[in-house]
N, CA, C and O atoms as a Tinker XYZ file with bonds, in Angstrom:
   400  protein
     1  N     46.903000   73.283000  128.243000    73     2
     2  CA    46.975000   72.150000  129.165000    64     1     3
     3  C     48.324000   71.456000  129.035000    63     2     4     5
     4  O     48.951000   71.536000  127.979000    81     3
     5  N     48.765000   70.810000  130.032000    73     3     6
     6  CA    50.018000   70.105000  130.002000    64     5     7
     7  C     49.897000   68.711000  130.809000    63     6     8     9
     8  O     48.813000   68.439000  131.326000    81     7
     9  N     50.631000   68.112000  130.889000    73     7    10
    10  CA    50.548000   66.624000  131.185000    64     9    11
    11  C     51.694000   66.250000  132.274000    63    10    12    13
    12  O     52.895000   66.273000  132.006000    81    11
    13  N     51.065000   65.845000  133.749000    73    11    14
    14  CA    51.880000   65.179000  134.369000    64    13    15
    15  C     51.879000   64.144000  135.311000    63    14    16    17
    16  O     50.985000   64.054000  136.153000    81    15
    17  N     52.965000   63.227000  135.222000    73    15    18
    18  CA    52.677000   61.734000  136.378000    64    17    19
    19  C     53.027000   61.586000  137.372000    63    18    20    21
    20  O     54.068000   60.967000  137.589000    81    19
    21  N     52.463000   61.977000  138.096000    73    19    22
    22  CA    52.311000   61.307000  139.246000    64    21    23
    23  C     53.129000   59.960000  139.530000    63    22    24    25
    24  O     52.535000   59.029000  138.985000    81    23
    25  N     54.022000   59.629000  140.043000    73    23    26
    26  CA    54.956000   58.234000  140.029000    64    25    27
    27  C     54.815000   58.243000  141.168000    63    26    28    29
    28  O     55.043000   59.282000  141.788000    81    27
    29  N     54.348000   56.961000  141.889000    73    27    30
    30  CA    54.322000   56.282000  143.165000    64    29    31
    31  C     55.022000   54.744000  143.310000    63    30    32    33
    32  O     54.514000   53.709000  142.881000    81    31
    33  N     56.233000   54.850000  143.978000    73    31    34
    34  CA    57.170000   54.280000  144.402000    64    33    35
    35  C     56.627000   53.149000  145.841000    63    34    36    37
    36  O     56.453000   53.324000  147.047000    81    35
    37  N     56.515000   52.094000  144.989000    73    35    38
    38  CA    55.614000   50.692000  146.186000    64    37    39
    39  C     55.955000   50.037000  146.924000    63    38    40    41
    40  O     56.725000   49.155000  146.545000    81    39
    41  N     55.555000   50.098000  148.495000    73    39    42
    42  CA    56.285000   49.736000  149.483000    64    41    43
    43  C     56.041000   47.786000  149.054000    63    42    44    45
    44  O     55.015000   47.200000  148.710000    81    43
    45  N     57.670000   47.171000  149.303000    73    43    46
    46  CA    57.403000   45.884000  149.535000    64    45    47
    47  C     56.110000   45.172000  149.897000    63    46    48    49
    48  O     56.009000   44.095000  149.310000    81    47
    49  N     55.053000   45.481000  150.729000    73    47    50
    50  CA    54.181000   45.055000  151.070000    64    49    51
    51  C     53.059000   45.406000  150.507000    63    50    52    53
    52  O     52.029000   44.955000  151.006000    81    51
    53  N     52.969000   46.237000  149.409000    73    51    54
    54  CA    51.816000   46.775000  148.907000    64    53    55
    55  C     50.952000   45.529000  148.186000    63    54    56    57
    56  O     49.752000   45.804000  148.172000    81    55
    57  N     51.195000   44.508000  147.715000    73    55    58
    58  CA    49.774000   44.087000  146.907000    64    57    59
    59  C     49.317000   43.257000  148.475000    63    58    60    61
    60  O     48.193000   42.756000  148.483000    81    59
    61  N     49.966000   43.156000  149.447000    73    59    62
    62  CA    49.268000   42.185000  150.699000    64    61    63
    63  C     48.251000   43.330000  151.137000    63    62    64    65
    64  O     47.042000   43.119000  151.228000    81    63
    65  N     48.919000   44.708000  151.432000    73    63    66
    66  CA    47.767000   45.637000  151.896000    64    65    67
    67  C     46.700000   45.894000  151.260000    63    66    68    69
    68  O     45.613000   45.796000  151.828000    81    67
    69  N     46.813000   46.306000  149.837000    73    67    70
    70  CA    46.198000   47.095000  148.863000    64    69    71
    71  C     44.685000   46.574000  148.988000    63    70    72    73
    72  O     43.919000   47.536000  148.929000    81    71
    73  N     44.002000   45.322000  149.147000    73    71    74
    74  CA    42.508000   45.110000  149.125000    64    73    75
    75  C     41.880000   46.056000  149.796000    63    74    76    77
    76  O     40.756000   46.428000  149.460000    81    75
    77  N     42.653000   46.660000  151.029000    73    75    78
    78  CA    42.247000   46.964000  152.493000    64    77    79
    79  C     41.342000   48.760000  151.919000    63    78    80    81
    80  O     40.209000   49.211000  152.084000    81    79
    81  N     42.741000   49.337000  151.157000    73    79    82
    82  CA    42.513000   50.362000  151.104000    64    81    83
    83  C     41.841000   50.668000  149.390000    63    82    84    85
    84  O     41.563000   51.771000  148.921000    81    83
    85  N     41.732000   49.543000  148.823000    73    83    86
    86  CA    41.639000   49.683000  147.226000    64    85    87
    87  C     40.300000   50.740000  146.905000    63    86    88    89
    88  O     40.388000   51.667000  146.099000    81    87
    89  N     38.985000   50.405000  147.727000    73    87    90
    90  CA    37.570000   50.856000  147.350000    64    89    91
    91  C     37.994000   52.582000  147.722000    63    90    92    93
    92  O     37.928000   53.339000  146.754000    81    91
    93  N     38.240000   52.942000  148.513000    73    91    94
    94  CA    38.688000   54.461000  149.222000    64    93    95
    95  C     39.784000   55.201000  148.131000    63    94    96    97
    96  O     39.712000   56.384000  147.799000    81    95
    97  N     40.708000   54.326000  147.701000    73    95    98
    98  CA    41.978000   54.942000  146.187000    64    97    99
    99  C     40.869000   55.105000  145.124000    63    98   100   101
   100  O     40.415000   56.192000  144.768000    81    99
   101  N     40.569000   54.161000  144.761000    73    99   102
   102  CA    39.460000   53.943000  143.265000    64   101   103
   103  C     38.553000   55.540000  143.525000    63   102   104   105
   104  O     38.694000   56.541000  142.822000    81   103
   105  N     37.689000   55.411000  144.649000    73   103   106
   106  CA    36.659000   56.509000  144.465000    64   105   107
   107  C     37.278000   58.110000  144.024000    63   106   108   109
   108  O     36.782000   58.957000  143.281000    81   107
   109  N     38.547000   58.120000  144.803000    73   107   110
   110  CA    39.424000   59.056000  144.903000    64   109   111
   111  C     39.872000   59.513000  143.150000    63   110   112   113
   112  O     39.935000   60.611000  142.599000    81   111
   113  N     40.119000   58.146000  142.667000    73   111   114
   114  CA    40.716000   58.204000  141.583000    64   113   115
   115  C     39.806000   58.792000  140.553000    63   114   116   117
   116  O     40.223000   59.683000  139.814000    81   115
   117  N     38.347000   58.252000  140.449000    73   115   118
   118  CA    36.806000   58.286000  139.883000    64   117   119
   119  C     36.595000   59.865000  140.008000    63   118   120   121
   120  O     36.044000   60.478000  139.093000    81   119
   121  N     37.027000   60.483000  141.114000    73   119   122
   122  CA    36.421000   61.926000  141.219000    64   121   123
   123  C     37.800000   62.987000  140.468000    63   122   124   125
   124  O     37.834000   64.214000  140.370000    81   123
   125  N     38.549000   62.236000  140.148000    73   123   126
   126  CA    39.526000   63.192000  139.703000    64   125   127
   127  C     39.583000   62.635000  138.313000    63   126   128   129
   128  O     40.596000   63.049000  137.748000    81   127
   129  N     38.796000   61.775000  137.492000    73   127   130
   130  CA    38.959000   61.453000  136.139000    64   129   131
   131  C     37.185000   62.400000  135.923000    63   130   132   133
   132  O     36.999000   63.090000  134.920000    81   131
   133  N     36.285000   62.276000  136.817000    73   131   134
   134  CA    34.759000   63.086000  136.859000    64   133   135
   135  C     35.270000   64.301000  136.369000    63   134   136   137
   136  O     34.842000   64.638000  135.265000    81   135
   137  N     36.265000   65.206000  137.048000    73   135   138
   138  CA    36.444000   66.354000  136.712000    64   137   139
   139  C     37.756000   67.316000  135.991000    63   138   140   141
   140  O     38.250000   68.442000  136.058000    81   139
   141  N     37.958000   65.641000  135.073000    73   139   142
   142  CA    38.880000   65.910000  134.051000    64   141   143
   143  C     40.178000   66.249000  134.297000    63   142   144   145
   144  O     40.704000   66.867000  133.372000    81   143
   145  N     40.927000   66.017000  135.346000    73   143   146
   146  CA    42.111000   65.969000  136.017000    64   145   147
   147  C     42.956000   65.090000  135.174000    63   146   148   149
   148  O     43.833000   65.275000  134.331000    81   147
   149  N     42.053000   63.504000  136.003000    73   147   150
   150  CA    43.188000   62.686000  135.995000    64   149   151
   151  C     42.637000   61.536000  134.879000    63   150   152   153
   152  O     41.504000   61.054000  134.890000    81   151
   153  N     44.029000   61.118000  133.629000    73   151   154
   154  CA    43.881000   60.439000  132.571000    64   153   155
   155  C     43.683000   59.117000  132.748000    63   154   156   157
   156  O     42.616000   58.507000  132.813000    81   155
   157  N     44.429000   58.850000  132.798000    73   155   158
   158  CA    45.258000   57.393000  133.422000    64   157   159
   159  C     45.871000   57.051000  134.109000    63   158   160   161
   160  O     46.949000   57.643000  134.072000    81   159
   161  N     45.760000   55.754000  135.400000    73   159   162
   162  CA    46.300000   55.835000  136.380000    64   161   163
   163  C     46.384000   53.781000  136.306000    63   162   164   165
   164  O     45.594000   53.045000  135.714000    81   163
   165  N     47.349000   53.463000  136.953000    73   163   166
   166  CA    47.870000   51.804000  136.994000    64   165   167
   167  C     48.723000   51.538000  137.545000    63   166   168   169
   168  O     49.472000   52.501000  137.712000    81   167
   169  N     49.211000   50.223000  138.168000    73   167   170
   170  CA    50.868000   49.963000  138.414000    64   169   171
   171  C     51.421000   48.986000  136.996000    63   170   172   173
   172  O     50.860000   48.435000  136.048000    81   171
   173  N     52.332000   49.087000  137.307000    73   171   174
   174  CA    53.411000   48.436000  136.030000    64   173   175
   175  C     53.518000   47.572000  136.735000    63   174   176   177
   176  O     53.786000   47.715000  137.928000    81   175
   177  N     53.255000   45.994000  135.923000    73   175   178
   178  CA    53.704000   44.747000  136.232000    64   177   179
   179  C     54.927000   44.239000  135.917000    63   178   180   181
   180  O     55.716000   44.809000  135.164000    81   179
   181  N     55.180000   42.898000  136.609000    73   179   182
   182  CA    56.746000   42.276000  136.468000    64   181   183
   183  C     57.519000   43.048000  137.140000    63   182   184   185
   184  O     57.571000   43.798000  136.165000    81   183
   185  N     58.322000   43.693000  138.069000    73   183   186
   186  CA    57.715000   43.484000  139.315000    64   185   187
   187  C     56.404000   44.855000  139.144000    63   186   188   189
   188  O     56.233000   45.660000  138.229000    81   187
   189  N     55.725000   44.673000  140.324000    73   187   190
   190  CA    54.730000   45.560000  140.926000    64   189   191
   191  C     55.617000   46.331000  141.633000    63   190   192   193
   192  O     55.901000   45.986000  142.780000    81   191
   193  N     56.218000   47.544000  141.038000    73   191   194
   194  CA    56.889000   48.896000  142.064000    64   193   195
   195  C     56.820000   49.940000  142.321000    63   194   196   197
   196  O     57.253000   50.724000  143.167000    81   195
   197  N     55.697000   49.910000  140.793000    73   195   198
   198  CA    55.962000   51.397000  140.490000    64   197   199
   199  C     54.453000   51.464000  140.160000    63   198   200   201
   200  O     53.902000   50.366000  140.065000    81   199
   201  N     53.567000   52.738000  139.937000    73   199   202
   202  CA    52.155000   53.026000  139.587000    64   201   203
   203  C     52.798000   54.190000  139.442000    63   202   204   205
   204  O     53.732000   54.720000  140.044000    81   203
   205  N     51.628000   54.712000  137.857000    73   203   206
   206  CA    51.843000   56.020000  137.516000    64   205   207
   207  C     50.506000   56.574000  136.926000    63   206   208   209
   208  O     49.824000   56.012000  136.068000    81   207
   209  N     50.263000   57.700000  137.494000    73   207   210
   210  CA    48.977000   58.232000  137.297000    64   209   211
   211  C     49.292000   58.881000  136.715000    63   210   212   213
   212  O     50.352000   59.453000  136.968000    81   211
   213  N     48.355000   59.264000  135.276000    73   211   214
   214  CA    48.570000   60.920000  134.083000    64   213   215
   215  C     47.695000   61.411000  134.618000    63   214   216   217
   216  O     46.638000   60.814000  134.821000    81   215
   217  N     47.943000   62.737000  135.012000    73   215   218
   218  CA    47.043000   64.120000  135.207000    64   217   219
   219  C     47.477000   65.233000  134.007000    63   218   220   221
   220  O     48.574000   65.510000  133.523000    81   219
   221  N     46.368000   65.648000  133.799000    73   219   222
   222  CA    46.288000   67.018000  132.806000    64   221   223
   223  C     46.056000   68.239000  133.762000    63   222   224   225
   224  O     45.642000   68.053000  134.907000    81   223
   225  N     46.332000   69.507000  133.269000    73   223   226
   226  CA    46.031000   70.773000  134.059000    64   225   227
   227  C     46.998000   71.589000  133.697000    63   226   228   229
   228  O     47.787000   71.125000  132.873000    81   227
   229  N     47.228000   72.978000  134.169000    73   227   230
   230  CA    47.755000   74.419000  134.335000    64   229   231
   231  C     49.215000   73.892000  135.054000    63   230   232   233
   232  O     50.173000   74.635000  134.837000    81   231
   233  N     49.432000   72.881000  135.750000    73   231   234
   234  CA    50.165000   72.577000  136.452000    64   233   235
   235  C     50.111000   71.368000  137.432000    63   234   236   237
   236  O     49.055000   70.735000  137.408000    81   235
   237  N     51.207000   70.889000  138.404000    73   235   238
   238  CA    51.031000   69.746000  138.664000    64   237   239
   239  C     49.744000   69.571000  139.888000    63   238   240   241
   240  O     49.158000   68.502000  140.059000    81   239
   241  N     49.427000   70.921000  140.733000    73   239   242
   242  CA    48.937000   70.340000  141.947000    64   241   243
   243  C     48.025000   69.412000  141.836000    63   242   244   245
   244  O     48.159000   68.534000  142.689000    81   243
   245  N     46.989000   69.234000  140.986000    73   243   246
   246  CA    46.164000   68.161000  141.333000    64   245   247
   247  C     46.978000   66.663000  141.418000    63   246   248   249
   248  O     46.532000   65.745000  142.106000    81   247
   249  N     47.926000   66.574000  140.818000    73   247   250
   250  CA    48.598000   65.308000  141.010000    64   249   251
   251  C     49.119000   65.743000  142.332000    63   250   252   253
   252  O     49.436000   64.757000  142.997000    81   251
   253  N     49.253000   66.488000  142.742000    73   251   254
   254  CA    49.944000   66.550000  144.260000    64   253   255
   255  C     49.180000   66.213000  145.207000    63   254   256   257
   256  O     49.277000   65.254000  145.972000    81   255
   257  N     47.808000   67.650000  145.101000    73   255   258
   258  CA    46.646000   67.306000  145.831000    64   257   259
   259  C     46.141000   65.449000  145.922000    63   258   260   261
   260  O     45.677000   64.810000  146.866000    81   259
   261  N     46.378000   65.158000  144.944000    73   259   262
   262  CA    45.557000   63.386000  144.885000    64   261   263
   263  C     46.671000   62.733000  145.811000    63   262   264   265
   264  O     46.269000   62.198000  146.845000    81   263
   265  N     48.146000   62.726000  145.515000    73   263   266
   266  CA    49.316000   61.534000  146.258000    64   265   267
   267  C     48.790000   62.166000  148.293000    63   266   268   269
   268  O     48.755000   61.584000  149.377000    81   267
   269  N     48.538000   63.372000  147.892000    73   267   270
   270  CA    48.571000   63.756000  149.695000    64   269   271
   271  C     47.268000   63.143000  150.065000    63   270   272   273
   272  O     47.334000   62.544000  151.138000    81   271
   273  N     46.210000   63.121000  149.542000    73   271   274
   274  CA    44.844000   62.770000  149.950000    64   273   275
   275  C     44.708000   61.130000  150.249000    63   274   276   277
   276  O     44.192000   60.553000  151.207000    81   275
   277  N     45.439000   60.549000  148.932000    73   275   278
   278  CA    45.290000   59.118000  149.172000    64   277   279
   279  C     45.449000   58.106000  150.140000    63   278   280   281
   280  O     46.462000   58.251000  150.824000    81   279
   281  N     44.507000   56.775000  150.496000    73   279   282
   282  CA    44.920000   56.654000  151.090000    64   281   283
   283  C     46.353000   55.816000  150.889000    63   282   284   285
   284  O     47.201000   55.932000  151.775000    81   283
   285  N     46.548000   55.216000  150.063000    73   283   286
   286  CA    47.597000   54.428000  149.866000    64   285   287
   287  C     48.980000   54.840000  150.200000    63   286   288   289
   288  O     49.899000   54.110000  150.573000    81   287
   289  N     48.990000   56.506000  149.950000    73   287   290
   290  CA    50.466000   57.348000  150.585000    64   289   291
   291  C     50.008000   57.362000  152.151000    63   290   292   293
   292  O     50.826000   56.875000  152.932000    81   291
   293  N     48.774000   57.874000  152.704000    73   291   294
   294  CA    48.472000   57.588000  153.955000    64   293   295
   295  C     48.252000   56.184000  154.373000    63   294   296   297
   296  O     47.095000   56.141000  154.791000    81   295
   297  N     48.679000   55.273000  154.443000    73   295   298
   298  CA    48.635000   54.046000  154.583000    64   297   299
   299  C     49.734000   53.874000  154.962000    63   298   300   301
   300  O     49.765000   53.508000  156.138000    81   299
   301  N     51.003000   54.006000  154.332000    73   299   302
   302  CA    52.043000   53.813000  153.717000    64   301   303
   303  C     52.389000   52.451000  153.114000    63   302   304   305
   304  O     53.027000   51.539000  153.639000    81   303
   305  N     51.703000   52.520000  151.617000    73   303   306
   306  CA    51.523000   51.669000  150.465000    64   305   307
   307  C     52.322000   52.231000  149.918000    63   306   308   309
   308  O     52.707000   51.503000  149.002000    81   307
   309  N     53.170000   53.720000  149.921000    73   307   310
   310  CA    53.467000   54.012000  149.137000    64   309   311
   311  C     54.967000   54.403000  149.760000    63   310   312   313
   312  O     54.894000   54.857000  150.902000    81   311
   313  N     56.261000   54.309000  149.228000    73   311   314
   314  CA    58.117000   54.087000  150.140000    64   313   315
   315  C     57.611000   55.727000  149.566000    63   314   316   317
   316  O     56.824000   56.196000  150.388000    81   315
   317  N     57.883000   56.775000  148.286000    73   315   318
   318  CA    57.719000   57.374000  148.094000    64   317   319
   319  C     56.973000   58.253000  146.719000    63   318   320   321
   320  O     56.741000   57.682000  145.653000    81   319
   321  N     56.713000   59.468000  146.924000    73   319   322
   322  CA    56.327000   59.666000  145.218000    64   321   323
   323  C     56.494000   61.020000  144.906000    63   322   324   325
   324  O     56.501000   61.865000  145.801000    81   323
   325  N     56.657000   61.365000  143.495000    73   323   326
   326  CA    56.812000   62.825000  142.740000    64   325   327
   327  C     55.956000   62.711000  141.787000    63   326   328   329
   328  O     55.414000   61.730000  141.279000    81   327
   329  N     55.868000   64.233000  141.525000    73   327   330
   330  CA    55.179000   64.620000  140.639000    64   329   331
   331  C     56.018000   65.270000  139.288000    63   330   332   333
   332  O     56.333000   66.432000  139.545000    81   331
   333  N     56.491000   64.822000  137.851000    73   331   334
   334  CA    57.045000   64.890000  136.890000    64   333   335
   335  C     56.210000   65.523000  135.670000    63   334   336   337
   336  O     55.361000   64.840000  135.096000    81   335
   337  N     56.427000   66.607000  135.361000    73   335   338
   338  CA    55.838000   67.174000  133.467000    64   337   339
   339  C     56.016000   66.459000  133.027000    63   338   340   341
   340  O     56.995000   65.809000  133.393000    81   339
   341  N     55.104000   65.924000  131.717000    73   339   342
   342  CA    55.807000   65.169000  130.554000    64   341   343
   343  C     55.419000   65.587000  129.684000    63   342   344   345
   344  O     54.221000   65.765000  129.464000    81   343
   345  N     56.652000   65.950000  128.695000    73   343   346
   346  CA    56.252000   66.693000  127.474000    64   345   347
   347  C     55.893000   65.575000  126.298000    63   346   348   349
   348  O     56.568000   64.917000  125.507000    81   347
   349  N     54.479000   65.705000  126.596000    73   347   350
   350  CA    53.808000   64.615000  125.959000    64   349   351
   351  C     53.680000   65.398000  123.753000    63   350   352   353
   352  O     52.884000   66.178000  123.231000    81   351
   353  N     54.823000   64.676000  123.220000    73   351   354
   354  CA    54.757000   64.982000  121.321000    64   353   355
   355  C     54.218000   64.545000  120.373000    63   354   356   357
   356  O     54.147000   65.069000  119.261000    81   355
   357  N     53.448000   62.757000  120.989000    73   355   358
   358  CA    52.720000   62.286000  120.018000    64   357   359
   359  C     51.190000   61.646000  120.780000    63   358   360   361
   360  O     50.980000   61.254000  121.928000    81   359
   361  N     50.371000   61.741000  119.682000    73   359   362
   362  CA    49.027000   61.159000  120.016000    64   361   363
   363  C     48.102000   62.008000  120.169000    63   362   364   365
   364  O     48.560000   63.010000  120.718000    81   363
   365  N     46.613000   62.125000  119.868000    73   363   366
   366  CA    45.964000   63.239000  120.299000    64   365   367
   367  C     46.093000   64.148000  120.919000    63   366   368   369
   368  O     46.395000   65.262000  120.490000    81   367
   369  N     45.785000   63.698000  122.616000    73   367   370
   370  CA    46.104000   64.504000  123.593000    64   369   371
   371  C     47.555000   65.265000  123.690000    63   370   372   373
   372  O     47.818000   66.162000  124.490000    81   371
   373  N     48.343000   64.777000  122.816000    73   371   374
   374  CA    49.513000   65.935000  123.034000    64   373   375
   375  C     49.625000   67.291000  122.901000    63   374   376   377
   376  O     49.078000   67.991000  122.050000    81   375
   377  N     50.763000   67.816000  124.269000    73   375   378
   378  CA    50.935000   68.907000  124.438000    64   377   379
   379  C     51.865000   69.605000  124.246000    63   378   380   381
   380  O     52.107000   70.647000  124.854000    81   379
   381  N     52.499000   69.126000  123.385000    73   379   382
   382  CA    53.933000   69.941000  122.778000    64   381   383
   383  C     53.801000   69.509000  120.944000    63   382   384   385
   384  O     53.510000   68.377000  120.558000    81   383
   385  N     54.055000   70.556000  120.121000    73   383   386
   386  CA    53.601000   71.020000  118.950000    64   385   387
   387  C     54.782000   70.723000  118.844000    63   386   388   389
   388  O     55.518000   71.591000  119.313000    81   387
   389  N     55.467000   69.566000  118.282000    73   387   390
   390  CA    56.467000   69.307000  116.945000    64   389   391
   391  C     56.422000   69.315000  115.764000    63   390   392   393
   392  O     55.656000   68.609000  115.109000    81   391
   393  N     57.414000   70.293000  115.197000    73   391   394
   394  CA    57.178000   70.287000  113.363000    64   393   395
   395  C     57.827000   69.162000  113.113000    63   394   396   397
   396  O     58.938000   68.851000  113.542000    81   395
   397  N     56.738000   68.206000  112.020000    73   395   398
   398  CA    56.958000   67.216000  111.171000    64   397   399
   399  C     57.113000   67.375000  110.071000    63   398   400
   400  O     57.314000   66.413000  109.331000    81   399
């Protein structure tokens, strides 16, 4: 397994929209943590710009599959977003084996 985030880039107007579409993201989000996809997902405060979802898997598509499905990229809540590996070295879930 390997580890990657999902980074979604927040349109100026996103916390005025976001109530609208919040219940429809969440469920979205719920069915991809159900079937062990997706880790952790939030925006970063001070400013609100950025949200980054951890997905696990073989590779990135399910983080792809989720930014295309959502509605918040279909909304356009979202200016833009990628999908990034992270070679995750410390903490349980890590996926890269460093000799200590």
């Amino acid at each position: 397994m390997r580890h990657f985030l999902l980074i979604y880039h927040l349109a100026p107007n996103y916390l005025e929209r976001r109530p609208e579409f919040r219940g429809a993201h969440l469920r979205l989000a719920d069915e991809a943590v159900e079937r062990g996809e997706l880790v952790l997902g939030g925006a970063l405060l001070g400013p609100t710009d950025t949200a980054m979802l951890l997905f696990r898997g073989e590779d990135g598509s399910a983080a792809k599959l989720f930014a295309e499905t959502d509605p918040y990229v279909r909304e356009g809540l979202i200016d833009r977003w990628e999908v990034r590996e992270w070679a995750t070295v410390a903490g349980k879930e890590a996926t890269v084996a460093v000799p200590r």
